[in-house]
N, C-alpha and C positions, 0 to 999 in steps of 0.2 A: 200332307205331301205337297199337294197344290200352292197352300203360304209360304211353305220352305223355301219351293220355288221361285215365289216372288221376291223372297226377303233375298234370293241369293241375287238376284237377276238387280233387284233394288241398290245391293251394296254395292256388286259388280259396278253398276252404273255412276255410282255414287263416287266411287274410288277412278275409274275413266275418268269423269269432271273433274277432280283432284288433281289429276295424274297432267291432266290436257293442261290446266291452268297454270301448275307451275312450270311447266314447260314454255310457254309463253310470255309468262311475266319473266324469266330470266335469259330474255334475247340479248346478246352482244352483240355487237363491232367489230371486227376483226381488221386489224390491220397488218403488214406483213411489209415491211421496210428491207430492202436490198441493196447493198451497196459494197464497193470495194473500200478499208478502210488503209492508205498506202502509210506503209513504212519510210518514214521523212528522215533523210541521211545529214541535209544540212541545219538540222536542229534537232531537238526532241521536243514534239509536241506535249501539250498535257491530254490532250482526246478529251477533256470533257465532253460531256454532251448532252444535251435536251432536247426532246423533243414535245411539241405543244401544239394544238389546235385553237384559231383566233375566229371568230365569223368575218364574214367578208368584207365589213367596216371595220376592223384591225381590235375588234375586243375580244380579250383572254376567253378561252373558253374552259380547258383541260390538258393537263401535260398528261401523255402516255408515256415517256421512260424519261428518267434521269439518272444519268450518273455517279456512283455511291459518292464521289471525295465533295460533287456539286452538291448533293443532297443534307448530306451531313454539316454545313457549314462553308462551304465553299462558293455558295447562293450570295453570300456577304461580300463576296470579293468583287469590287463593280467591273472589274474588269474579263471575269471568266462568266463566259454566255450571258454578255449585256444585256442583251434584245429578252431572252426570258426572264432573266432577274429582275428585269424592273418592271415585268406584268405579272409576271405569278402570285405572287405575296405568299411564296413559297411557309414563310412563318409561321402561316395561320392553316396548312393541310392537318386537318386528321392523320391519328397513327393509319390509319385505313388505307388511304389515298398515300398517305407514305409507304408502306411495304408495298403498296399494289404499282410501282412504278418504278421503284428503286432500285437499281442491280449494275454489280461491277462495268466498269468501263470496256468497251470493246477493244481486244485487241487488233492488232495489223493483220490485212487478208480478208477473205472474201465473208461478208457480214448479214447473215438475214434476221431482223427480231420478227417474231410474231409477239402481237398485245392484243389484246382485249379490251371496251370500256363496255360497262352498261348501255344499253341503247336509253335507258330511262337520261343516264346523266351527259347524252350526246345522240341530242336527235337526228333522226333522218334530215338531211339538207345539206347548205351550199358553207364549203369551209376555208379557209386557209391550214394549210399544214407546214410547218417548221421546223429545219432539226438544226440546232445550231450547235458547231465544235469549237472547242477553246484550242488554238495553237498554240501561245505564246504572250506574254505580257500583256497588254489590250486589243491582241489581234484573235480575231474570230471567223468563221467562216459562215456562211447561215444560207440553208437550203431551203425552198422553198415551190409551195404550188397552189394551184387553186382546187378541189376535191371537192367530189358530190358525193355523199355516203345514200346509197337508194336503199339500200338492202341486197344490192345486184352486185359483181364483180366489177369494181372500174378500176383503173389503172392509170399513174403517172409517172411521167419524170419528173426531180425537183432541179431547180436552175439556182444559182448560186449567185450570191454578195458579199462581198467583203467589208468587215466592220474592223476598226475605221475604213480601211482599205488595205489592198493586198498587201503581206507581208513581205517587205524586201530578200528577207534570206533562204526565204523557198524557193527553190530552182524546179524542184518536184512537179510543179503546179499544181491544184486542187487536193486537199488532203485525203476527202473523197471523192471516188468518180464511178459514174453508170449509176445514181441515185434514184429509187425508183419507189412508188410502195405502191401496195395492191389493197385495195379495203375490198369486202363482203359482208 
């Protein structure tokens, strides 16, 4: 009676360490992007979209979304999401990192993604974050901030650029506005 005891107290135990570990090794990232995405009367946008993480020296680190028509081949076009196309080397992701990111375009009206990355393949530290939208021909819009992922709730606006520059026949102004994201 008394071994049974231990052997059950042993397993118990044995399956806790089990149970704690992989708990642990599978911590994410949470990021949570909010933003208004406006309905543009004097053109039709194409809304692509990327969003990517660089470190604070401007090197690529991880896209967390991209837009299905950008994903599929639309990476080739130097004109739709410049600024990502020509750090990603989009070519060479795993199918892995591909489904893990990829999903229709957002439409018009008020926008929140939540994503995920492994903390293993984006560690704790100091980042740049980007989301850049396709308008129109080689015009782009590209949001951007500086981000500290702790582990803790932080919170940003992103401020905007225009690539090349503003597009003349937006009267609209910003395709997005009130740009924000919340990492945890």
């Amino acid at each position: 009676m008394k071994r049974l005891y231990y052997c059950v107290k042993k397993i118990t135990l044995i399956g806790l360490l089990i149970l704690l570990a992989g708990f642990s090794g599978s911590k994410n990232h949470k990021f949570e992007f909010r933003f208004h995405l406006k309905d543009i009367q004097s053109f039709v946008p194409s809304c692509q979209m990327a969003i990517w993480l660089e470190t604070p020296d401007s090197n690529y680190v991880r896209t967390l979304f991209l837009s299905e028509y950008l994903s599929y081949g639309g990476y080739n076009l130097p004109e739709i999401c410049s600024e990502w196309s020509s750090k990603s080397r989009w070519d060479e992701v795993s199918k892995e990192e591909f489904d893990a990111v990829t999903a229709a375009t957002p439409s018009a009206g008020d926008i929140e993604l939540k994503l995920q990355c492994p903390a293993s393949l984006v560690p704790a530290g100091k980042y740049l974050i980007f989301i850049e939208v396709h308008l129109v021909d080689e015009f782009n819009e590209l949001y951007y901030a500086e981000l500290e992922i702790t582990g803790k709730k932080n919170e940003r606006d992103l401020n905007v650029k225009y690539i090349p520059g503003k597009y003349p026949k937006k009267t609209e102004g910003d395709i997005l506005t009130g740009v924000k994201i919340i990492t945890k």
